[in-house]
N, C-alpha and C positions, 0 to 999 in steps of 0.2 A: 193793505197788502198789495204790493204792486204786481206785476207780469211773473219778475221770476221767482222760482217754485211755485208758483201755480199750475195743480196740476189741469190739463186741459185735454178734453176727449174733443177728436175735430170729426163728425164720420163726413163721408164723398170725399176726400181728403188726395183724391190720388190725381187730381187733375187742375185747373182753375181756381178758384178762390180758397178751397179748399188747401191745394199745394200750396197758394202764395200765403195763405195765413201757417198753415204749419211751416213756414220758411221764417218768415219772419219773428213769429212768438218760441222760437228753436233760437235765434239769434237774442232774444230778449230774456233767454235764460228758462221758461217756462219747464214743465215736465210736461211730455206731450204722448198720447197715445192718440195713433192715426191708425183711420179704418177705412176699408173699400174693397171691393172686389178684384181690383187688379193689384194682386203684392208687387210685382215687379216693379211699377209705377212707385210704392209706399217705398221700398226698398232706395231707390233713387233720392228720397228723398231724406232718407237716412244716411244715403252715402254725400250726400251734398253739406249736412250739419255735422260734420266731424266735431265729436265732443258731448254733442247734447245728447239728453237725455227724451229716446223716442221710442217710444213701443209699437210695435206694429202687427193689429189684425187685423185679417180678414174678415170680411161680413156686409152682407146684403141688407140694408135696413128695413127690404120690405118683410123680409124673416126675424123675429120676435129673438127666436134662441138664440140669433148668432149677434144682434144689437147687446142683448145681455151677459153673452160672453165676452163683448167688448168691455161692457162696465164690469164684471167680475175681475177680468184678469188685468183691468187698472186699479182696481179697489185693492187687490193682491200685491202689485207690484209697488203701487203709493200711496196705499193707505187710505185715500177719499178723493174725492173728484170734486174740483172747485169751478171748472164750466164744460159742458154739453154744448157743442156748436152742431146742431143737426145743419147740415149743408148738402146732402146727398138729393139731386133733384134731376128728374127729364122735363124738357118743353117739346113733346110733337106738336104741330101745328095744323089743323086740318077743320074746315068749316064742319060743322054739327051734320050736316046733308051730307057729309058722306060716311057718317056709319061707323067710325072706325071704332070699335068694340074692343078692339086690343090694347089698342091706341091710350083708351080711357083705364080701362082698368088696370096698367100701367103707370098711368099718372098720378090714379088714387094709390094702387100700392106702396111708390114711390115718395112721392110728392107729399101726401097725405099719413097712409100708415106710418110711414117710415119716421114720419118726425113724432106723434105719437108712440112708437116703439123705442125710439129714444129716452121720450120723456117716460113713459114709465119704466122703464131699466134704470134711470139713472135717479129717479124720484125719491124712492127709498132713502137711499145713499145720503143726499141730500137732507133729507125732513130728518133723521137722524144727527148730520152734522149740525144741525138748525143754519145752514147757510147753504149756496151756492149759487149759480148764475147758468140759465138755458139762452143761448143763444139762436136762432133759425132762421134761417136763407128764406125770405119771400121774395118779391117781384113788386116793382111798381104797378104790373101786371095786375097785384092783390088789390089794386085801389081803382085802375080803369079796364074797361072791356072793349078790345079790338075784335075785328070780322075774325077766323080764324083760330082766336085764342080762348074761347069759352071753358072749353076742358080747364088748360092751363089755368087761366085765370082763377077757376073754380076753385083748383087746389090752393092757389094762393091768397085768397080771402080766406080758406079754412084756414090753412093757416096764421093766419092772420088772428081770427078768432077762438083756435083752439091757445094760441100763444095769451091772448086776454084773458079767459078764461083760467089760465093755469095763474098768470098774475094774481088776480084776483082771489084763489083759492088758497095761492102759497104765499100771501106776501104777508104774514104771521110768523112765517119760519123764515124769513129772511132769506127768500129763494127771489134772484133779482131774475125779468125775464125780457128779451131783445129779439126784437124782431129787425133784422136789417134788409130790406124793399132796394136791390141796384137796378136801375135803368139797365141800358145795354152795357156787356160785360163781355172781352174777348175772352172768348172760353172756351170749351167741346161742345159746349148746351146745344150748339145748332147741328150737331152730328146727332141728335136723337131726332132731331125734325125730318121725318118716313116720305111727305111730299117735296119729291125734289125741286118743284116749278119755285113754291117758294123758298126752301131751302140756299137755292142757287141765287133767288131774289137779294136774298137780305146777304148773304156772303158778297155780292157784288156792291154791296152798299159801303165797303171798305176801302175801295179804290175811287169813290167817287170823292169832287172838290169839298174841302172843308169836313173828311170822314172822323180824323182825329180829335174834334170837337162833337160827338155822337157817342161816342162808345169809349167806355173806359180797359183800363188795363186791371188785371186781376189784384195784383199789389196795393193796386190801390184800394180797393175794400177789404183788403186785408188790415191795412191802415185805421180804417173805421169799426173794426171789429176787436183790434189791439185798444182803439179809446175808449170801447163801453165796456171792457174787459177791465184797463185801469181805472174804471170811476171806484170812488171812495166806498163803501157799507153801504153807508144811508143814500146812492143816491142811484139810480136807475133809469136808462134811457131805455125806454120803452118800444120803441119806435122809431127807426132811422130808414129815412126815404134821400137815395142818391143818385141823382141823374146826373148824366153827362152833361154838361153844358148846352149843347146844342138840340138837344133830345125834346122834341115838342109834347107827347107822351108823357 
């Protein structure tokens, strides 16, 4: 079964990798239900794919109801759901000594619950059809630990492991499952990082010599998430780690 008509739940969908895969798998014919908190942003991107076929909810992943009424009212509109792309994620960045409490539990609901509340919304649905395919947004992040990034990081080795795990369990019912790890990625992501010293640090990293070799553009892991999307039944990439070229990390 290739791209088109497949139907595909993208959720963070309204910004970054999110917008550029629901841009591109809209261009590839797919059926697409896009979800995020900001409609207006989802909206834009239904007015961008004249033709295709795009649904659009709202919903905060770190709330259970409103991830489920995503999968309901795709279930409703196309009948089954053939991939889940949990994409929906924050990076604050902040050393462990300073406490930030908000900070964290933000990251876990996020980062954490959120792709959890996906999988099990969309689980059912799945083990039912005896097939389907979870894909979810981690970080190269999920494989090394920087000063400042612990939290983060944290979340993205769970995930990492709650994504094995679900492999493992579901791969009987022919539930294929993808974890995609990008290096740096021009995105919002660093509009959720709270300290400004580095916030402004790593944004000024874009005008320096040789920047375009560091940081990828969002399209472009959109690209990578269209190929483990088309692989055949039997065959499953498990695990895809993309760095930018220049990215020492």
């Amino acid at each position: 079964m290739s791209i088109k008509d497949k139907v595909i739940v993208i959720m963070g969908a309204s910004s970054g990798i999110g917008e550029a895969t629901a841009n591109l798998l809209a261009q590839k014919g797919a059926k697409l239900t896009i979800a995020a908190r900001r409609m207006n942003r989802l909206e834009e991107i239904v007015q961008h794919n004249v033709g295709a076929e795009i649904l659009q909810v709202e919903a905060d992943v770190s709330r259970a109801d409103e991830v489920q009424n995503v999968i309901d009212k795709t279930v409703e509109k196309y009948g089954r759901v053939d991939v889940m792309f949990n994409n929906a994620g924050i990076m604050p960045v902040n050393n462990l000594a300073e406490i930030a409490r908000d900070e964290w539990q933000n990251i876990a609901d996020i980062n954490v619950k959120g792709v959890l509340n996906g999988i099990a919304s969309v689980l059912p649905v799945m083990k039912k059809q005896k097939s389907g395919h979870v894909i979810t947004t981690s970080s190269v992040l999920g494989y090394e630990v920087l000063p400042g990034y612990a939290a983060y990081s944290g979340s993205k080795y769970a995930v990492r492991a709650i994504m094995e795990g679900l492999r493992q369990e579901e791969r009987s019912n022919n539930i294929k499952t993808t974890v995609i790890a990008p290096g740096t990625v021009k995105t919002e992501l660093f509009n959720s990082i709270n300290n400004q010293e580095i916030k402004e640090q790593l944004e000024s990293m874009s005008d320096m010599p040789g920047a375009d070799m560091q940081a990828m553009q969002p399209e472009e892991i959109a690209q990578a998430v269209a190929f483990v999307i088309d692989t055949p039944a039997n065959m499953a990439v498990n695990e895809m780690v993309i760095r930018p070229t220049g990215q020492e990390v």
